[in-house]
KOLKE-193557 format. One record per residue (C-alpha): residue number from 1; residue in one letter; x, y, z. Coordinates in nm, 4 decimals, decimal comma, always signed. Layout:
N
@resi=NUM; resn=A; xx=X; yy=Y; zz=Z
...
! end
This chain:
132
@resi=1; resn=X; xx=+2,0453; yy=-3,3140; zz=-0,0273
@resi=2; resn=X; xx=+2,0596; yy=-3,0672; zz=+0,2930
@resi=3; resn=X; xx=+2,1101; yy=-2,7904; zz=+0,0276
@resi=4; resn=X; xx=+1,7728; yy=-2,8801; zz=-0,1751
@resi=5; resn=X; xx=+1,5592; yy=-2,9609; zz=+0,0837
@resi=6; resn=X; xx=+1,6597; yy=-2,5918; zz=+0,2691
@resi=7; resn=X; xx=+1,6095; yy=-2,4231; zz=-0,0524
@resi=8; resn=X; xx=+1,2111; yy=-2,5590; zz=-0,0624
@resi=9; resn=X; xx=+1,1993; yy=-2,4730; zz=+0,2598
@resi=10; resn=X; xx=+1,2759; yy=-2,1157; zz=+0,1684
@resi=11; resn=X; xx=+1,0508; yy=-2,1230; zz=-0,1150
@resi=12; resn=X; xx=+0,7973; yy=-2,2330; zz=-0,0118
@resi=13; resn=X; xx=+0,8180; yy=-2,0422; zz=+0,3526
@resi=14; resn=X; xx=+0,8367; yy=-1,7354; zz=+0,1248
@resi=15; resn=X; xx=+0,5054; yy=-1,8140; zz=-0,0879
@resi=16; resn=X; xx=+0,3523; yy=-1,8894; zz=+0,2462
@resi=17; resn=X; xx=+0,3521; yy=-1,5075; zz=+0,3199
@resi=18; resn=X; xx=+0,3456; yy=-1,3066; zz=-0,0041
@resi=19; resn=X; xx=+0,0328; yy=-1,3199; zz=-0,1230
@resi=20; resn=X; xx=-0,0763; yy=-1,2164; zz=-0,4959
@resi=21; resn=X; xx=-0,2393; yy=-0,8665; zz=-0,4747
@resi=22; resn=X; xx=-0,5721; yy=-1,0187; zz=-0,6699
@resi=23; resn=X; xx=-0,7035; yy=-1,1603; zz=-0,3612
@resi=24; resn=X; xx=-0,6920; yy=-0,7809; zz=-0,2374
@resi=25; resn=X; xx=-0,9402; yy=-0,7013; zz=-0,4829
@resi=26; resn=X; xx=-1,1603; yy=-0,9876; zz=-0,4440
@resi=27; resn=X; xx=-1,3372; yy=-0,8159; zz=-0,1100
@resi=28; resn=X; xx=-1,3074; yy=-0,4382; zz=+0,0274
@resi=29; resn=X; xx=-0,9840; yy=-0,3901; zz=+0,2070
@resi=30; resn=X; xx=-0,8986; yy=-0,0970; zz=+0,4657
@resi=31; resn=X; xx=-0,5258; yy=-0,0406; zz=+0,5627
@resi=32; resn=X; xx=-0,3665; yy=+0,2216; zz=+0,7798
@resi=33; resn=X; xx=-0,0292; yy=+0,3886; zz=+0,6617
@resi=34; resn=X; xx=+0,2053; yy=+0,2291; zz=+0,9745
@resi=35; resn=X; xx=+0,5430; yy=+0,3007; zz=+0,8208
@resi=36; resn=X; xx=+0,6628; yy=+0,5045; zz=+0,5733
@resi=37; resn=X; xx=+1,0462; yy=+0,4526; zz=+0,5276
@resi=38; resn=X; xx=+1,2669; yy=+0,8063; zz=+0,4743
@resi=39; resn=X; xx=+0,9826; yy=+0,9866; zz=+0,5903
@resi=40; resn=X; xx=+0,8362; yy=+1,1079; zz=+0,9220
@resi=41; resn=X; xx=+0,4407; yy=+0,9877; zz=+1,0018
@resi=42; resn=X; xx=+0,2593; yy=+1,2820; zz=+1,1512
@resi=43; resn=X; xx=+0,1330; yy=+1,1835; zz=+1,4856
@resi=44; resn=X; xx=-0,1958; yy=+1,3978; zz=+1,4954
@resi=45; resn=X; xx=-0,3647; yy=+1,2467; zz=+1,1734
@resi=46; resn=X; xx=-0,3593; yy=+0,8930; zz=+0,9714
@resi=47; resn=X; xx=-0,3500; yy=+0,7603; zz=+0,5922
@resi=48; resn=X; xx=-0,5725; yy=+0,5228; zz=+0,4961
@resi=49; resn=X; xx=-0,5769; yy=+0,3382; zz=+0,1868
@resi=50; resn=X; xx=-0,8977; yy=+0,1626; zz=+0,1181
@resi=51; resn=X; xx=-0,9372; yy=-0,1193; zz=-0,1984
@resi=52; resn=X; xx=-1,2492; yy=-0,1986; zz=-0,3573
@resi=53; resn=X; xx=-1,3605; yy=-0,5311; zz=-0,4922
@resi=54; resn=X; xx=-1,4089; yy=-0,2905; zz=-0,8324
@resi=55; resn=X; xx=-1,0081; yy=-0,1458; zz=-0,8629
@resi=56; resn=X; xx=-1,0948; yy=+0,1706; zz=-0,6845
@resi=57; resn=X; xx=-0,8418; yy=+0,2918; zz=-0,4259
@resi=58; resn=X; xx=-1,0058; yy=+0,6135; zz=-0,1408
@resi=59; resn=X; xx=-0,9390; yy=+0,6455; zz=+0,1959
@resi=60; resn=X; xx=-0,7901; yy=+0,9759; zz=+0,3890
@resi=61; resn=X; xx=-0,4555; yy=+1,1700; zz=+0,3434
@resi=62; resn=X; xx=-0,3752; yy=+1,2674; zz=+0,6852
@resi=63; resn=X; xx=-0,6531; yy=+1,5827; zz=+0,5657
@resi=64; resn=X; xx=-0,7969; yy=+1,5224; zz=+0,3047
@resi=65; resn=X; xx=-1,0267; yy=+1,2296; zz=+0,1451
@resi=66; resn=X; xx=-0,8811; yy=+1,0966; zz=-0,2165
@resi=67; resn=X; xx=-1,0061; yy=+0,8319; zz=-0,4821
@resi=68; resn=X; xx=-0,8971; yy=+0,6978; zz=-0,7656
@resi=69; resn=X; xx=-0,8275; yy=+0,3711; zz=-0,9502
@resi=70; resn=X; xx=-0,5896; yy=+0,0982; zz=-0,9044
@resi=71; resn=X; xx=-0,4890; yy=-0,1693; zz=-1,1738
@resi=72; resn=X; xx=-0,3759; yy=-0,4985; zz=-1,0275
@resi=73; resn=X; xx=-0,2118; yy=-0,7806; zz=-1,1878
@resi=74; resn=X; xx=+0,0034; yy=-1,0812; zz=-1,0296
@resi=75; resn=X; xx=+0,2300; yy=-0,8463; zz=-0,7757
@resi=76; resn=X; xx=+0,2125; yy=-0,5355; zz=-1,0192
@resi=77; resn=X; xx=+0,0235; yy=-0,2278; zz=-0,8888
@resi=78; resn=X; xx=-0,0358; yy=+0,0704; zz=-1,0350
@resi=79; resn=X; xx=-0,2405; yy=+0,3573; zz=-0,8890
@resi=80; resn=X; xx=-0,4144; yy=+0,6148; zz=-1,1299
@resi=81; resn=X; xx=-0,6327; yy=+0,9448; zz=-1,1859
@resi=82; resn=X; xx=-0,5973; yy=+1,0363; zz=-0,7872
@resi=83; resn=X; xx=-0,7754; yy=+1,3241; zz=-0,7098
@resi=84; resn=X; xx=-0,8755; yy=+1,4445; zz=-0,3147
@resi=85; resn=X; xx=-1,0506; yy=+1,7077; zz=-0,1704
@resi=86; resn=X; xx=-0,8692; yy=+2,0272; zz=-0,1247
@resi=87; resn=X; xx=-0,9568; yy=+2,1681; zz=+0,2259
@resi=88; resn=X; xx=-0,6011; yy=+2,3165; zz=+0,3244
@resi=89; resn=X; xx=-0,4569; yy=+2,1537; zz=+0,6951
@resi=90; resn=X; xx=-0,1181; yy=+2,3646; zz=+0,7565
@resi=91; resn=X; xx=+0,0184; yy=+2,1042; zz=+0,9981
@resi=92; resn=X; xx=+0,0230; yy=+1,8210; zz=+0,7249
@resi=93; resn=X; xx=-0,0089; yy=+1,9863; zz=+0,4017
@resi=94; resn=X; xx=+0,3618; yy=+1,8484; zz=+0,3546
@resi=95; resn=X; xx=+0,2839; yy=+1,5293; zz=+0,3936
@resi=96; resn=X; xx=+0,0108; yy=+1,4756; zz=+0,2128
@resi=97; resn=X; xx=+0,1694; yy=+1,5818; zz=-0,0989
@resi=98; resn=X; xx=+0,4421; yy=+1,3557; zz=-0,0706
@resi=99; resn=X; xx=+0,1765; yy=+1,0567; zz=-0,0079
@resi=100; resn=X; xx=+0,0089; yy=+1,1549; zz=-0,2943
@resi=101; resn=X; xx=+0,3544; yy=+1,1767; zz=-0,4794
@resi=102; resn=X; xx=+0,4565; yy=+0,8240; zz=-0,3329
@resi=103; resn=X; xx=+0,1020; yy=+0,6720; zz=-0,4713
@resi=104; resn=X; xx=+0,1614; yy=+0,7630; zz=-0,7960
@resi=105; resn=X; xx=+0,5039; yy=+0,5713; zz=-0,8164
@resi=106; resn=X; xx=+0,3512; yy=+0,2702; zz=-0,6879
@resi=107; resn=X; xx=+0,4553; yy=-0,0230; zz=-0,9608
@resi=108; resn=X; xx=+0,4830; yy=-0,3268; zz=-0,6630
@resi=109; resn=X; xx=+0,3423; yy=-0,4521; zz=-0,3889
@resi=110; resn=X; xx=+0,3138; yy=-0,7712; zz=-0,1285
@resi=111; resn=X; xx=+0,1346; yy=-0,8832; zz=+0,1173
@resi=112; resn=X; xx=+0,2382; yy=-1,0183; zz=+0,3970
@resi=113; resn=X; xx=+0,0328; yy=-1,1042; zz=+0,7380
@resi=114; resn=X; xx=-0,1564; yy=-0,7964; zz=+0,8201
@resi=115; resn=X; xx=+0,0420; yy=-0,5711; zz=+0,6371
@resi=116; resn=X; xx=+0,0608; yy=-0,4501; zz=+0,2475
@resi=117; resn=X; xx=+0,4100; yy=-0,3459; zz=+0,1392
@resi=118; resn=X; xx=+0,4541; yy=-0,1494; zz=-0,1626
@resi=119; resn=X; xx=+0,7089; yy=-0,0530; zz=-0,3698
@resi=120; resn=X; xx=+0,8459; yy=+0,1133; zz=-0,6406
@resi=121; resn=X; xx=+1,0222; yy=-0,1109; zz=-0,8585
@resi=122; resn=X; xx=+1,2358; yy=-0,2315; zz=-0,5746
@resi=123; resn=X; xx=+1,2321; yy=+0,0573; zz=-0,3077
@resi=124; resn=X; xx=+1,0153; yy=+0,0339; zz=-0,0514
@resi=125; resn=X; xx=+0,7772; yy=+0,3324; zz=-0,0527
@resi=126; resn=X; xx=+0,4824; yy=+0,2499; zz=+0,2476
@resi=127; resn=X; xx=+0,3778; yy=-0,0368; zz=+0,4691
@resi=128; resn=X; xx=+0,0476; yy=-0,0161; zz=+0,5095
@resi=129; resn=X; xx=-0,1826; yy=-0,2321; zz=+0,8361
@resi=130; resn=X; xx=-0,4557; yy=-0,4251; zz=+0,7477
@resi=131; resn=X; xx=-0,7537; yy=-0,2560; zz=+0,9675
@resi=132; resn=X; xx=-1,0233; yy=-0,5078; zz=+0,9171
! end
């Protein structure tokens, strides 16, 4: 009986905090990149990652601003047709490719308190921090 009633404990403790990406896209959502696992953050400019009621992703780069479009469903994520500006910033021109890169093999994501995890299949990719 122990054994049961810990295991809906877990369950339900883990439901508690994962929340169905949907009710991202039911308002606008800002985030700021916090971590970003294998991968060094530059410390003189930020990601964002901003999430319209309407599926459309935008936010900064670390440089640049990008857009593009984001299709939700349950915990699936998917982020498409991603395009930025192009003004050229030598200090994190590295890194913005490889966020770029790392958006476009989104296929998972969580949330979880203030902070959206997400993931390629199971791989962590970014953690982003809710910012309002």
């Amino acid at each position: 009986m122990k054994k049961i009633m810990m295991a809906l404990f877990v369950v339900f403790a883990l439901q508690a905090c994962t929340k169905d990406l949907k009710l991202i896209t039911q308002k606008d959502t800002k985030w700021e990149l916090g971590e970003w696992p294998g991968k060094a953050l530059p410390t003189a400019a930020k990601a964002t990652l901003n999430i319209t009621a309407g599926n459309k992703i935008g936010g900064k780069s670390f440089c640049n601003s990008y857009g593009g479009s984001a299709v939700i469903n349950g915990n699936a994520i998917q982020f498409s047709k991603i395009f930025g500006t192009k003004m050229y910033c030598e200090a994190v021109a590295d890194a913005e490719n490889r966020y770029y890169a790392d958006l476009e093999k989104v296929t998972a994501g969580k949330v979880s308190g203030n902070k959206l995890y997400l993931y390629q299949n199971e791989t962590l990719l970014m953690v982003f921090v809710k910012t309002e």
